[in-house]
N, C-alpha and C positions, 0 to 999 in steps of 0.2 A: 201241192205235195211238198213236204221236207228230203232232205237227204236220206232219212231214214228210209219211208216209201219211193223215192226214186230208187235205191238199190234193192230195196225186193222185187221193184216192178222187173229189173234189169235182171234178177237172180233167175223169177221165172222166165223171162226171153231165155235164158243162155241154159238154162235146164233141160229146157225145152231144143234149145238148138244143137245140145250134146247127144242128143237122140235123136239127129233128124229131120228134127222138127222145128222149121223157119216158120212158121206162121202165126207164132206169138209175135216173135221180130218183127214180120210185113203189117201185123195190126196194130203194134205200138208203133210206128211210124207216121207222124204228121204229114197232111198232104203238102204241106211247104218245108219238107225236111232239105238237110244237104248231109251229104256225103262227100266227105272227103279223102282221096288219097294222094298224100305227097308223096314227090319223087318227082323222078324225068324217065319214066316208063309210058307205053301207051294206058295202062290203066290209070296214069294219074291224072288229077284234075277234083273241081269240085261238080259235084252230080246235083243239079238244084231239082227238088219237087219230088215227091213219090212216083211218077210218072219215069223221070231220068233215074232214076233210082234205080227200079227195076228194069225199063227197058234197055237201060245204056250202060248198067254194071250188072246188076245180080241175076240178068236170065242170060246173059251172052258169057258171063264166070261160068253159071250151073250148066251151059251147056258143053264146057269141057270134059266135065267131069263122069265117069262112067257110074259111080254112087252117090248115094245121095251124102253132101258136105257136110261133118258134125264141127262142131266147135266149142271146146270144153273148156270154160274160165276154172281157173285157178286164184284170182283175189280180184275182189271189188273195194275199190275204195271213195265214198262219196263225202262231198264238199256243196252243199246249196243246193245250184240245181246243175251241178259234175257227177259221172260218175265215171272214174276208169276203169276196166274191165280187163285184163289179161289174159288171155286165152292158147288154146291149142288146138289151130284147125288138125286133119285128119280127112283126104279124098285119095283116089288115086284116079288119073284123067284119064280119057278114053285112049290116050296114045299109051298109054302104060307105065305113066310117071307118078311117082308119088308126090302129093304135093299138100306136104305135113308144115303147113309154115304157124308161126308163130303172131299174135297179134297183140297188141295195146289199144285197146280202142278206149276213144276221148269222148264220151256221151253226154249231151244236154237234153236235160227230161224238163219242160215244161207243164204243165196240165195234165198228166199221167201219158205223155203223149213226147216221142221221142221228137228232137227240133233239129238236130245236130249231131252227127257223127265226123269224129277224125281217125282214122282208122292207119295205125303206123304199124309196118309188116319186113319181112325179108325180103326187100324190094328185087334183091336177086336172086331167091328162088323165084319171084315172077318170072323173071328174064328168060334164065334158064327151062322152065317148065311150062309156062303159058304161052297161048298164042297171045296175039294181040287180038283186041276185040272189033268184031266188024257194027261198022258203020251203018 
């Protein structure tokens, strides 16, 4: 795939996730993807494999949250096989915090198939509004 199909692959993920709806994302994900979140919070670190992926960030995040998380990009810009994505989450957690952060995510699409995410965020509305994730 070109840069041109990596950002429509990522246009439909993120269209799809401003509604909702993660299950474009969870199927474009390579079973040896990574995740990364920098910083020196307990969410940070890099998450290797589909498997850490979901169990060790995206179902112990979803389970703060009292609705379901949307996240509305606002510009994709792709280079090869980059594409970054800038976005506007939108939940409110079950304790009754709003937690509207902002994101840049760094994507590598290899074979229509996501490989790599870096995912750069308001490390301190984490702080402030999330728990830490259990183990």
């Amino acid at each position: 795939m070109n840069a041109t199909e990596n950002k429509r692959l990522l246009r439909d993920v993120f269209d799809a996730w401003a509604a909702g709806d993660t299950r474009p994302l969870l199927a474009a994900l390579a079973d040896d993807v990574t995740w990364t979140v920098p910083g020196h919070n307990a969410w940070s670190g890099t998450y290797s494999g589909k498997d850490a992926v979901l169990g060790d960030l995206l179902r112990p995040l979803a389970g703060q949250f009292a609705e379901r998380h949307t996240s509305t990009a606002s510009r994709f810009v792709a280079e090869g096989d980059l594409v970054v994505v800038e976005t506007q989450g939108r939940v409110t957690t079950k304790a009754g915090q709003r937690y509207d952060n902002t994101y840049c995510f760094v994507i590598r699409v290899d074979g229509g198939r996501i490989r790599a995410i870096t995912e750069y965020m308001d490390t301190q509305l984490v702080a402030e509004v999330l728990a830490d994730p259990v183990s």
